[in-house]
C-alpha positions in Angstrom: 0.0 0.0 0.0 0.9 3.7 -1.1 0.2 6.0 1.6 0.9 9.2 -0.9 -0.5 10.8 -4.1 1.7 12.7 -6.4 0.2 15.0 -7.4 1.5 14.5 -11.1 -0.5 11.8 -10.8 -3.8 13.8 -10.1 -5.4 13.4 -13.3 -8.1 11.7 -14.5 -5.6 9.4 -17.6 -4.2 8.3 -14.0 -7.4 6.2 -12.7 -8.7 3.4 -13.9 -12.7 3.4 -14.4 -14.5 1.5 -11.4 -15.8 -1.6 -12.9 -19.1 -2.3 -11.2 -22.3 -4.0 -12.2 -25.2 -2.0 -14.0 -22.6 1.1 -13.8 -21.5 2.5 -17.1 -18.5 5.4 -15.8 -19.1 8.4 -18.4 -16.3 10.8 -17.0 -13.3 11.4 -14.4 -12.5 14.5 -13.5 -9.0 15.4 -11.2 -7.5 18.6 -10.0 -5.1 18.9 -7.6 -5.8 20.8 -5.0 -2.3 22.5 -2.7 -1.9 24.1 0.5 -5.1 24.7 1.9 -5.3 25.7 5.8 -8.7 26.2 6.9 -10.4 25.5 10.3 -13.3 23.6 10.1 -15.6 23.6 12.7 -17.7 20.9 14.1 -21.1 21.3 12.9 -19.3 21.6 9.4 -17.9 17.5 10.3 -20.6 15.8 12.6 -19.8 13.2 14.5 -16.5 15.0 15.2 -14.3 17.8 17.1 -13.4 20.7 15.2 -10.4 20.1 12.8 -7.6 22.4 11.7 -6.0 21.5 8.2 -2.8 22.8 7.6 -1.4 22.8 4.2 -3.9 20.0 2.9 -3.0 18.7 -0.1 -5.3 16.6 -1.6 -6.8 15.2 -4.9 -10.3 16.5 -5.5 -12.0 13.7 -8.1 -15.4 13.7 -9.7 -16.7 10.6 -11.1 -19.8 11.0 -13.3 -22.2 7.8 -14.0 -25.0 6.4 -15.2 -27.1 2.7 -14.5 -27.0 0.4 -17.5 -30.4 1.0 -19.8 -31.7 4.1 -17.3 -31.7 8.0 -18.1 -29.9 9.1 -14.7 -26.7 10.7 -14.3 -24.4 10.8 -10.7 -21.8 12.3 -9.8 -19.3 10.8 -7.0 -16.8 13.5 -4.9 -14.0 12.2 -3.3 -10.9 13.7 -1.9 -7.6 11.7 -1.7 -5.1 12.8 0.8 -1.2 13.7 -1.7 0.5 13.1 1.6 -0.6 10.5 4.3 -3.4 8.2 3.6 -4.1 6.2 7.1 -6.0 3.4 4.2 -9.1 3.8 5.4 -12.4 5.8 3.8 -14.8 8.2 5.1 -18.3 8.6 3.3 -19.8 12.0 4.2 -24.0 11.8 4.5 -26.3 15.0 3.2 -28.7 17.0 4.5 -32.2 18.0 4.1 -33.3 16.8 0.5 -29.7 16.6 -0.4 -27.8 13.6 -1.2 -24.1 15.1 -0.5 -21.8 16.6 -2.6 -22.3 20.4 -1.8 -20.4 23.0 -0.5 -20.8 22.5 2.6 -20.3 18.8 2.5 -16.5 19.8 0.8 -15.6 21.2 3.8 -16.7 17.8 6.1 -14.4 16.1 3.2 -11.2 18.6 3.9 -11.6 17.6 7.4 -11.8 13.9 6.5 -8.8 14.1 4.3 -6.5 16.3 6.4 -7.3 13.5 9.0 -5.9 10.9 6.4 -9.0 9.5 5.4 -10.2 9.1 1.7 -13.3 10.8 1.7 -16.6 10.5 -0.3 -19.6 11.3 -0.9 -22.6 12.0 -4.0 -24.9 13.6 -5.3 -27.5 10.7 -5.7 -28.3 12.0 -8.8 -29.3 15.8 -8.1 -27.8 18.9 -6.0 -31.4 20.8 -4.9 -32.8 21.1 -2.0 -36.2 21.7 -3.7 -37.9 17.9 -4.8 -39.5 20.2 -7.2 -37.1 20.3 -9.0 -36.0 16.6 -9.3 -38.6 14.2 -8.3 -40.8 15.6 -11.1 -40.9 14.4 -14.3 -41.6 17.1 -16.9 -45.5 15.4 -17.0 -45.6 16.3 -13.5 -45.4 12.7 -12.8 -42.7 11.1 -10.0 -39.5 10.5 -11.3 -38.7 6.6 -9.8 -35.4 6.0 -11.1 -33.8 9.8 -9.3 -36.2 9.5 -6.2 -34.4 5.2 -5.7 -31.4 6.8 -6.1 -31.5 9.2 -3.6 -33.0 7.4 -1.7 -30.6 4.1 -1.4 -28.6 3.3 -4.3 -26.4 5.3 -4.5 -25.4 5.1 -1.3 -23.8 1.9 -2.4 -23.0 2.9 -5.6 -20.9 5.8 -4.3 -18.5 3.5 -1.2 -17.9 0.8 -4.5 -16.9 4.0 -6.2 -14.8 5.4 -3.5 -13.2 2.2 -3.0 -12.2 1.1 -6.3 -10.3 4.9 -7.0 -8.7 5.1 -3.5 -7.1 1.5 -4.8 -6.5 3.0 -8.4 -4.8 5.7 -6.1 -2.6 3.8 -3.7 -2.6 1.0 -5.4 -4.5 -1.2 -2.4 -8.2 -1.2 -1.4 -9.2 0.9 2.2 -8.3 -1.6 5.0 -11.4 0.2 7.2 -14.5 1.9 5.6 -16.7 4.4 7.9 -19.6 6.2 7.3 -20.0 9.6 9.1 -23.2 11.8 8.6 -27.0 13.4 10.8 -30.2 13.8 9.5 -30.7 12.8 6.5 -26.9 11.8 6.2 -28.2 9.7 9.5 -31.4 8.4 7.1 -28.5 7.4 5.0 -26.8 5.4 7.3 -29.2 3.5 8.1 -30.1 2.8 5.2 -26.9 1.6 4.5 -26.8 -0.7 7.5 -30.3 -2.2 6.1 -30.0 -2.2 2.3 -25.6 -2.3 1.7 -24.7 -4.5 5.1 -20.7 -4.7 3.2 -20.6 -1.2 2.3 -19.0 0.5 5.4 -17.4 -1.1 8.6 -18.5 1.1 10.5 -21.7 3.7 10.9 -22.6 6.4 12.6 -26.4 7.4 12.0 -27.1 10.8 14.0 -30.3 12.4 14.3 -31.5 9.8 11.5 -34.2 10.8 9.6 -35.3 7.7 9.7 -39.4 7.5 9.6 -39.3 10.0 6.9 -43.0 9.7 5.4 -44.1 9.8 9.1 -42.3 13.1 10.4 -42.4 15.1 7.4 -47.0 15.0 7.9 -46.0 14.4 11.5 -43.7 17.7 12.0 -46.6 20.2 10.2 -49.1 19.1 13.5 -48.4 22.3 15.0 -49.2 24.0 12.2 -52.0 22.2 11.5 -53.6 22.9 15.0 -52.6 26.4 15.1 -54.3 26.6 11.8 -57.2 24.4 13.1 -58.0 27.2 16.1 -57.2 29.7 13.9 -54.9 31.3 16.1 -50.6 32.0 16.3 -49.6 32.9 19.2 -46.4 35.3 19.7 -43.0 33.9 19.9 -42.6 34.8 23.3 -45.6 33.0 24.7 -44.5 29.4 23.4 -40.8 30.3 24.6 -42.1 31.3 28.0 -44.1 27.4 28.1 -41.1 25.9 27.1 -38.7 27.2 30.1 -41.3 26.9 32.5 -41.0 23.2 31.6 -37.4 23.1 31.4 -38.0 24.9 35.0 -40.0 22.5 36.6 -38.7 19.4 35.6 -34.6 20.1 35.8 -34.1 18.0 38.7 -34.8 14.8 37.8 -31.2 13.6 37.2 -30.4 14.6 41.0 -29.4 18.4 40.4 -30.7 21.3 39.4 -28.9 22.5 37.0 -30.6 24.0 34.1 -30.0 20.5 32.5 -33.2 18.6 31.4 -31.7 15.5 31.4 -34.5 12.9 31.1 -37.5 14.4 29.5 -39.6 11.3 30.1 -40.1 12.1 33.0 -41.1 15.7 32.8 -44.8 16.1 33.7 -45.9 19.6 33.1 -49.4 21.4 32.2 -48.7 23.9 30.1 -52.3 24.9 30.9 -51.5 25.8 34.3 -49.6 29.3 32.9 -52.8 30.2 30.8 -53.2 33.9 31.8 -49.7 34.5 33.1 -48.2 37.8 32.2 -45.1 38.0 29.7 -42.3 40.4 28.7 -43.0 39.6 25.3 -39.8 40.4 22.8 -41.7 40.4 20.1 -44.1 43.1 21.2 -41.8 44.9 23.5 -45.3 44.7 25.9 -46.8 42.8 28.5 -48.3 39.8 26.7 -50.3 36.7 28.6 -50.2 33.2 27.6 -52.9 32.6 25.7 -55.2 29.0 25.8 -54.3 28.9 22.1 -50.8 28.8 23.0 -50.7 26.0 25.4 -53.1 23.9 22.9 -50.0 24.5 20.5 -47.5 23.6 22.9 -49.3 21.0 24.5 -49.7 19.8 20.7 -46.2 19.6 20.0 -45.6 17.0 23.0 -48.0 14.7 22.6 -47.8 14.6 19.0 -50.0 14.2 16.1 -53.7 12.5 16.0 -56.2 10.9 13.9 -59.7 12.0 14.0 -60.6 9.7 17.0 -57.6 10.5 18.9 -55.2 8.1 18.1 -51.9 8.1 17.2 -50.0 8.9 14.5 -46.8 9.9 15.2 -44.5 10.8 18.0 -44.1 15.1 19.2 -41.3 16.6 20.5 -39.6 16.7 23.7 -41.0 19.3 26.7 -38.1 21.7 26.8 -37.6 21.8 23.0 -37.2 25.1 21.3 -40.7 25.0 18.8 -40.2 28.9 17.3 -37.5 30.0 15.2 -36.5 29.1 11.4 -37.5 25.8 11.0 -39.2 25.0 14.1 -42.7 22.8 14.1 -44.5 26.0 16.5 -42.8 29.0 14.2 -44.9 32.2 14.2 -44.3 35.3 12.2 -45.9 38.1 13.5 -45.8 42.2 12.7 -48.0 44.7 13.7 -50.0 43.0 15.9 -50.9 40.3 13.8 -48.9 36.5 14.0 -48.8 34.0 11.3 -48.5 30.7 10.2 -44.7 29.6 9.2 -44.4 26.4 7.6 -41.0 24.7 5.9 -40.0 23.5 2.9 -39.6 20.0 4.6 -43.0 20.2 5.2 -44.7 21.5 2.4 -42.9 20.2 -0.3 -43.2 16.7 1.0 -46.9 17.3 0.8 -46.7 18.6 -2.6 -44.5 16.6 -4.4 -43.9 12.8 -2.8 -48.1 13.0 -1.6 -50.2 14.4 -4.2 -48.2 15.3 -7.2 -49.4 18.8 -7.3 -47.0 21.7 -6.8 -50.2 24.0 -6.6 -51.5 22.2 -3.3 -51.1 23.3 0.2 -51.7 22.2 3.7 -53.1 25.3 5.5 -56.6 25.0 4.5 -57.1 21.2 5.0 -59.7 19.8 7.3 -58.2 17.4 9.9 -60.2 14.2 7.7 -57.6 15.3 5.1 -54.8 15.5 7.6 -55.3 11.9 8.5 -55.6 10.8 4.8 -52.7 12.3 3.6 -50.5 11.1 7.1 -51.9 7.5 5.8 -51.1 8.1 2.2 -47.5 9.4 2.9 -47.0 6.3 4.9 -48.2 3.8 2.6 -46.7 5.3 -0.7 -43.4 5.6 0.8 -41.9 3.7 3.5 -40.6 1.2 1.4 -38.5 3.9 -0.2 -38.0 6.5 2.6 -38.8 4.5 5.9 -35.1 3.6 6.8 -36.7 1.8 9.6 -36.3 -1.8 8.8 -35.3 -3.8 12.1 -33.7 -6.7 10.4 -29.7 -5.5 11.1 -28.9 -9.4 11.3 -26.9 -9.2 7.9 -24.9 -6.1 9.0 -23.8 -7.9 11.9 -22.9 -11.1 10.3 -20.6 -8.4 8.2 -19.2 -7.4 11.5 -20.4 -3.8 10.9 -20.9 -1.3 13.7 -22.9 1.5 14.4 -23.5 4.1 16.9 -26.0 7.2 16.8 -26.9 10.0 18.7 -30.1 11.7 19.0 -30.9 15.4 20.4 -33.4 14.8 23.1 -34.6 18.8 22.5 -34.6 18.1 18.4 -36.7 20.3 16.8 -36.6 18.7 13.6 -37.2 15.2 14.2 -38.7 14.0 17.1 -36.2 11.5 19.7 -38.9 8.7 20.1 -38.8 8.0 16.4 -35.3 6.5 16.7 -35.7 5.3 20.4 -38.8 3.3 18.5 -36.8 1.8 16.1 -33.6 0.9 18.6 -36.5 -0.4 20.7 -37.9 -2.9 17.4 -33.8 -3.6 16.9 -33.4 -5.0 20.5 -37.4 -7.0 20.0 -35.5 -8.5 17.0 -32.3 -8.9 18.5 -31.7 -8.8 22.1 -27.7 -8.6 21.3 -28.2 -5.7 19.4 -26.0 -3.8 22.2 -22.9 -6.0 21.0 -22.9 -4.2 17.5 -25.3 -1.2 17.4 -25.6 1.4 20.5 -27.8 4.6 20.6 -26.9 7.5 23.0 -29.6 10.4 23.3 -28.3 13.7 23.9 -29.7 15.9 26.7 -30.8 19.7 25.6 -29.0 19.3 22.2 -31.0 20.3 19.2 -31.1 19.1 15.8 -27.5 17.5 15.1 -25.8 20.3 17.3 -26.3 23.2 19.1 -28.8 24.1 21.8 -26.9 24.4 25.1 -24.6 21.3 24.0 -24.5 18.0 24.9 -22.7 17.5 21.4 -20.6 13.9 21.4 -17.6 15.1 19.6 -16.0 11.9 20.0 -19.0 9.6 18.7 -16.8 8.9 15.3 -12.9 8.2 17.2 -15.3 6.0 19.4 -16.5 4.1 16.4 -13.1 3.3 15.0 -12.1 2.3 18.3 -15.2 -0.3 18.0 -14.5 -1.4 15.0 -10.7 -1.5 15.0 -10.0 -2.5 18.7 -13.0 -4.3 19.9 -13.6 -1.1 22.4 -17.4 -0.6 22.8 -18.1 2.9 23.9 -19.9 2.4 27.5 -20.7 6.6 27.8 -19.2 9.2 25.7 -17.9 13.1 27.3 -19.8 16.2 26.6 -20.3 19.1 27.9 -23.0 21.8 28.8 -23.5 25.6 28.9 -26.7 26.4 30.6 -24.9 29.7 31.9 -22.8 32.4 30.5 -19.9 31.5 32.1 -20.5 27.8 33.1 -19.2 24.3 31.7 -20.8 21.3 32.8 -18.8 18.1 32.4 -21.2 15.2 31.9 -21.5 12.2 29.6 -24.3 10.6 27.3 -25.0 6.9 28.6 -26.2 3.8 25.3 -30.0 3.5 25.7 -32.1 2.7 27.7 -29.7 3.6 30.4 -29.6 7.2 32.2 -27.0 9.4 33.6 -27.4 9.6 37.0 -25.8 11.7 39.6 -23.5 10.1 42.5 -25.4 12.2 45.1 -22.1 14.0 46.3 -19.2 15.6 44.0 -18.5 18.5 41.9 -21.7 19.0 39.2 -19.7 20.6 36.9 -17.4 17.5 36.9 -18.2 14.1 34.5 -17.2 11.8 37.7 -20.0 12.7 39.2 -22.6 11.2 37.1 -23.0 8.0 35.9 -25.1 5.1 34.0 -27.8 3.3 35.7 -30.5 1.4 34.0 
């Protein structure tokens, strides 16, 4: 094995085309690329610490296909380290309706190469983050052959791909393969472990938009109620619910700490504020909590309902953040006057996936309809878009690992989803522990951010798993619920809890740990 490039030899005459059933390679592309320093922070490489490369040289390749006898063409990115490969690959997940393969992703990939890892990642066939624009045909009908693409195949396609260059390239195939990547790049992962059980030794899912059909109807529930009582509340009423829980149920872990560490057991009535005065930001006034807000709020926890009260899919955590850009409770509001604020996730699932119909919306339909098209997503497109298949028994007879972590304050995708899946794992496998572990994240949002709780070290962990036999037993994070404060603590694998020791420092990880 070659553990450098030249990079006279970063060109595309220099790499043999991948030869791989039902593929037909139409172009390589290669540029050297020379001295690049650039920090990349964390929520740029999930799964990870912040990285620093410093004079990165790398080999930035793009290899274009198509599938024998179909009209689709893919592109494949991957970035080969000039100066010390460590033989091993790194395939970088998307976001949002995205495959991979984006600007954002490139810098994920730096961090991947400047850490010696080949890295890849693709497109799956498109680079928008509108469906409208892709999973369309020009009749208006749904395009099968882009939508199967992104949604599994070329997953696979993309780690055969990466493989067979990096050996082109160094003249040896990766001895390890991981895949790194939240939300949808945790769907992916998944999907990977379900569908492509060879394709990576190792997987980290994060935040996995796993469930897709369900959350996507599930996540506009707010909306829909909001539009339901015809009422949207102000910002500042639905914040004030939401640290009133946080508030109330902070000391279950043993301290108070501003740390909502097990949700579950959070009983709160949001009812109980109903009346309550505010110092409402976003009418620089006294406002009270209005009934209609703590429907809303009391919506978004228990999730949504069919007409006869039963259930259809999970809500969100007490203590999650539900305004802001993307948030299922979002409000915009001037003058007085609040209104609804859907997303793109939302609405153009509806539109495109649902009913075919780019003029239809969701604000005007009656809660008959909401059930029917919740049961219509479901049906039309788990198969494609589920990701939730329990059957893992082929990806560990591979030997594969995985890990994933899940916000418990996710705004995006709600943390029973993929507790409910881990949960059908272990019902099908009750040794699922030994290859596949799931660590929830206390007060962390979607993939990263909220006061932290962000397990930097999920992917080192991995390749300690995979290469040493070292199972992660908790992971180190930390917490900022003050300016000014760091709390040391660490994520325990579900279903256990951290726990504190009842004495000790509680800014200090030793004084916690996991009980079941």
């Amino acid at each position: 094995m070659n553990n450098s490039l030249s990079p006279a030899l970063c060109s595309a005459d220099a790499f043999s085309h991948p030869s791989i059933p039902n593929i037909e390679v139409s172009s390589i592309h290669a540029a050297q690329v020379s001295n690049v320093s650039k920090y990349i922070p964390e929520w740029y490489y999930y799964n990870h610490g912040n990285v620093m490369a410093e004079n990165l040289n790398f080999c930035n390749i793009t290899v274009t296909y198509k599938h024998t006898a179909k009209n689709d063409t893919i592109n494949v990115g991957i970035f080969l380290p000039s100066d010390s490969w460590n033989g091993r690959m790194q395939g970088l997940g998307g976001n949002g309706y995205i495959a991979g393969l984006t600007t954002t992703t490139s810098y994920g990939m730096m961090a991947a190469a400047a850490q010696g890892y080949a890295a890849v990642t693709t497109d799956g066939g498109h680079t928008s983050d509108s469906p409208a624009d892709w999973a369309l045909l020009a009749d208006g009908t749904l395009d099968y052959e882009t939508i199967h693409n992104f949604g599994s195949v070329s997953l696979s396609d993309a780690a055969l791909i990466g493989k067979s260059v990096a050996e082109s390239a160094y003249g040896s195939k990766p001895k390890y393969s991981y895949w790194t990547g939240c939300s949808q790049g945790g769907r992916q992962g998944l999907e990977l472990a379900q569908r492509y059980p060879d394709a990576y030794d190792g997987i980290v899912a994060s935040a996995p938009a796993t469930n897709w059909p369900q959350l996507t109807l599930g996540g506009y529930w707010a909306q829909f109620v909001m539009n339901q009582l015809d009422e949207y509340p102000y910002p500042c009423q639905i914040n004030a619910i939401t640290a009133a829980a946080v508030s109330a149920c902070d000391g279950a872990d043993g301290v108070k700490d501003g740390i909502l560490s097990d949700p579950d057991s959070c009983v709160f009535d949001p009812f109980t504020l109903v009346g309550n005065p505010v110092n409402c930001s976003d009418t620089k006034s006294l406002v009270r909590i209005s009934s209609a807000a703590a429907e809303v709020v009391n919506s978004t926890w228990t999730g949504s309902r069919d007409t006869q009260g039963r259930f259809l899919w999970y809500g969100f955590n007490p203590g999650t953040a539900l305004t802001g850009a993307n948030n299922p409770a979002t409000t915009e509001c001037a003058n007085g006057t609040c209104a609804p604020s859907s997303t793109q996730l939302y609405d153009q699932w509806a539109q495109v996936f649902v009913e075919q119909n780019l003029n239809f919306t969701l604000t005007n339909i009656t809660h008959p309809q909401y059930e029917y098209l919740f049961r219509k997503s479901v049906q039309q497109w788990n198969q494609v878009f589920g990701s939730n298949n329990p059957d893992l028994s082929q990806f560990r007879e591979a030997g594969g690992k995985m890990l994933t972590y899940q916000g418990l304050m996710d705004e995006v995708i709600p943390p029973k989803g993929i507790r409910a899946y881990y949960e059908a794992v272990t019902a099908d496998d009750s040794g699922v522990h030994d290859y596949y572990r799931l660590f929830e994240a206390p007060m962390m949002g979607h993939c990263y951010g909220s006061q932290g709780g962000y397990p930097s070290t999920m992917f080192d962990s991995l390749v300690a798993w995979v290469e040493s036999g070292t199972a992660p037993e908790s992971l180190p994070v930390s917490y900022n619920p003050e300016k000014g404060k760091k709390f040391d603590r660490i994520l325990c694998p579900y279903p256990q809890r951290v726990q504190y020791r009842g004495t000790g420092n509680v800014t200090s990880a030793d004084s916690f740990f996991c009980a079941h």
